[in-house]
Structures are given as structure tokens and as C-alpha cells.
N, C-alpha and C positions, 0 to 999 in steps of 0.2 A: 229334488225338483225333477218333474218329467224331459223327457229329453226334447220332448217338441218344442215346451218354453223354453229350455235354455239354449236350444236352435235361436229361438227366433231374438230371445232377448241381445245373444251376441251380434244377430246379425242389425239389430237396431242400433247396439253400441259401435259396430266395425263400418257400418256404411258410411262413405265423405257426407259432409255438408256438400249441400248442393246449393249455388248461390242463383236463387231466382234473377231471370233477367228482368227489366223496365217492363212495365204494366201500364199503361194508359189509356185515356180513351184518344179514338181519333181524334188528330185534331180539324179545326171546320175549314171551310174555304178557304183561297188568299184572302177574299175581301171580310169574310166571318174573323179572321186571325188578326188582320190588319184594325179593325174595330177591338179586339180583346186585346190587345200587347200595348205595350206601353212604346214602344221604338220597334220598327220595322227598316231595314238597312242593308248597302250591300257592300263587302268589305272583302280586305284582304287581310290576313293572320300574319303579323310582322314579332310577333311575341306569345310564348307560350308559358307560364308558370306556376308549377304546383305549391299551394300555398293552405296550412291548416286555417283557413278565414277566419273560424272562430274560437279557434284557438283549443279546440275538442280533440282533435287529435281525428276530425272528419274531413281527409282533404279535398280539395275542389283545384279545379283549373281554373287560372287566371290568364284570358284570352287578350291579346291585347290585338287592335284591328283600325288598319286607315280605313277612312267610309269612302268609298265610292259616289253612292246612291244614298238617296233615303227618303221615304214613305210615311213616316213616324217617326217622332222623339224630336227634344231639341238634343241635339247630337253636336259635338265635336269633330272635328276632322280626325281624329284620334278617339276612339270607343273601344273601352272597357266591358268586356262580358266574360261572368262566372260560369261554369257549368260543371258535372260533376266529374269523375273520373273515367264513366262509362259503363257499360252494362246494366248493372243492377241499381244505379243510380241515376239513370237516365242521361249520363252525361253525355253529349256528342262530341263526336274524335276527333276535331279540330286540327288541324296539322301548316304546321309555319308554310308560307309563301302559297297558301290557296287562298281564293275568291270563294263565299259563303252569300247565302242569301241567309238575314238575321232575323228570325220573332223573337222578342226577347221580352221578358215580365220585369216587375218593379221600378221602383226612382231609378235614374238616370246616373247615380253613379254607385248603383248595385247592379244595373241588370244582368238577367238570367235567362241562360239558352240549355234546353234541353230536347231528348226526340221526341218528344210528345206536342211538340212545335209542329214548324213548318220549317224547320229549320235545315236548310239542306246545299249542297257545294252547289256553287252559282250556274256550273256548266250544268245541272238536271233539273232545274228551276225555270224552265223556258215559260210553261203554261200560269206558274207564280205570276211572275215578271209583265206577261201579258195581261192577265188579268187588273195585275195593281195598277198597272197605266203609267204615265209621267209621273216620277219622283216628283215628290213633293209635302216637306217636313213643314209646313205653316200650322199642325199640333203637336204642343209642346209635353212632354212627358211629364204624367203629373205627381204633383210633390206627396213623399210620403208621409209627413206628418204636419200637424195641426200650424205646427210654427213654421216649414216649410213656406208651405200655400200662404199666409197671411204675409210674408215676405214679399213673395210672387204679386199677391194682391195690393200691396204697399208699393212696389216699384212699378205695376202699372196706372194707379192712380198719379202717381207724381207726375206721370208723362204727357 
């Protein structure tokens, strides 16, 4: 073999993995975000735990958070939100006893916060905050499957 490939072949073999960070696109306004997300919210991190969700051996954080505020979702006074571990997952670094301003996607007792959000610590969130206006959760996060909704639509008919 020439010595130039097998320069270059070792140095293909010898070089680390290089873990790409998070890739997204921006994401839009408060008020564009507040229309796409399923719960919009403002909370404090009273619980943090790493947990294989699906049992892949892919682990994610389980944020746990009293709401404050809220803009979207039928929300709990207590809200559960996943997100990943960080970097290259897009997870955000979450950290016990902060206040967060929350975008978060899916049903209501999966949702999901990542930086591809709007998703950011409450004290850098002034201009969010402004724009979203008065808190106010009068939409409910909507159900993710078929029998879901038909439940939903079941217990509003009887009322």
C-alpha cells in the first residue's frame, strides 16, 4: 500500500467521533410558538429525573415543575415535561429550583421541551412574556389519539 493511503486511512481510523450538536430550525414568534405547541407555561423545576422512557436504553429527562402561569394546555398545578439529555439531542439543561418559560409539544401527559423551542429560564423571557399577554389556559391540549378526543367529546356532550 502507498504510504499516503495508509496516512490517511489511520488517520480516518484514529480520529474521535465527533458528537454533532442540536440542528434546528428557528423557532417563530411567542405568539407563532404559542399557536404550534400544545401547552405554553411558566414554572419552577422542583424535580429532575433520568429515566430510559422507552425502555431503549435512549435516556431522556423527566422534568417535573409547579406552573406558575399558563398560556396553553389544560395543565395541572404540577406539569410533567420530557426533554433530552442535551446537546446533540436537543435536550434543555433544566436545573431543580429555576423558573422556566415552557413550549412544550404533544398530549398532556407526554409533553416535550426542547431548544428548538422557545423554551428558555424565565429571568431572559421578558419580550416572550410581553408579547403572550395575560396568562390564560381556556385551550385545552389536544388529545393524541382517536379514543382520546371521542372521550373528551363524550364528557362535553353530557354537560
Amino acid at each position: 500500500m502507498r504510504p499516503g493511503i495508509s496516512i490517511l486511512l489511520a488517520l480516518i481510523v484514529l480520529l474521535p467521533v465527533v458528537a454533532h450538536p442540536c440542528s434546528c430550525q428557528e423557532p417563530g414568534s411567542p405568539l407563532e410558538e404559542l399557536a404550534r405547541c400544545s401547552a405554553v407555561f411558566s414554572g419552577r423545576v422542583i424535580h429532575i429525573e433520568i429515566v430510559d422512557r422507552y425502555g431503549q436504553g435512549r435516556y431522556q429527562r423527566r422534568v417535573t415543575m409547579t406552573m406558575a402561569d399558563c398560556w396553553k394546555g389544560a395543565l395541572g398545578s404540577t406539569v410533567v415535561v420530557w426533554t433530552g439529555m442535551g446537546d446533540a439531542d436537543c435536550g434543555v439543561e433544566f436545573q431543580v429550583e429555576t423558573d422556566w418559560l415552557v413550549y412544550a409539544y404533544g398530549p398532556a401527559d407526554g409533553l416535550n421541551a426542547g431548544l428548538c423551542s422557545r423554551t428558555y429560564p424565565l429571568e431572559g423571557a421578558a419580550d416572550d412574556l410581553e408579547q403572550l399577554g395575560e396568562p390564560s389556559c381556556t385551550v385545552p391540549v389536544m388529545p393524541s389519539t382517536w379514543s382520546a378526543m371521542k372521550r373528551l367529546y363524550d364528557l362535553n356532550a353530557t354537560r
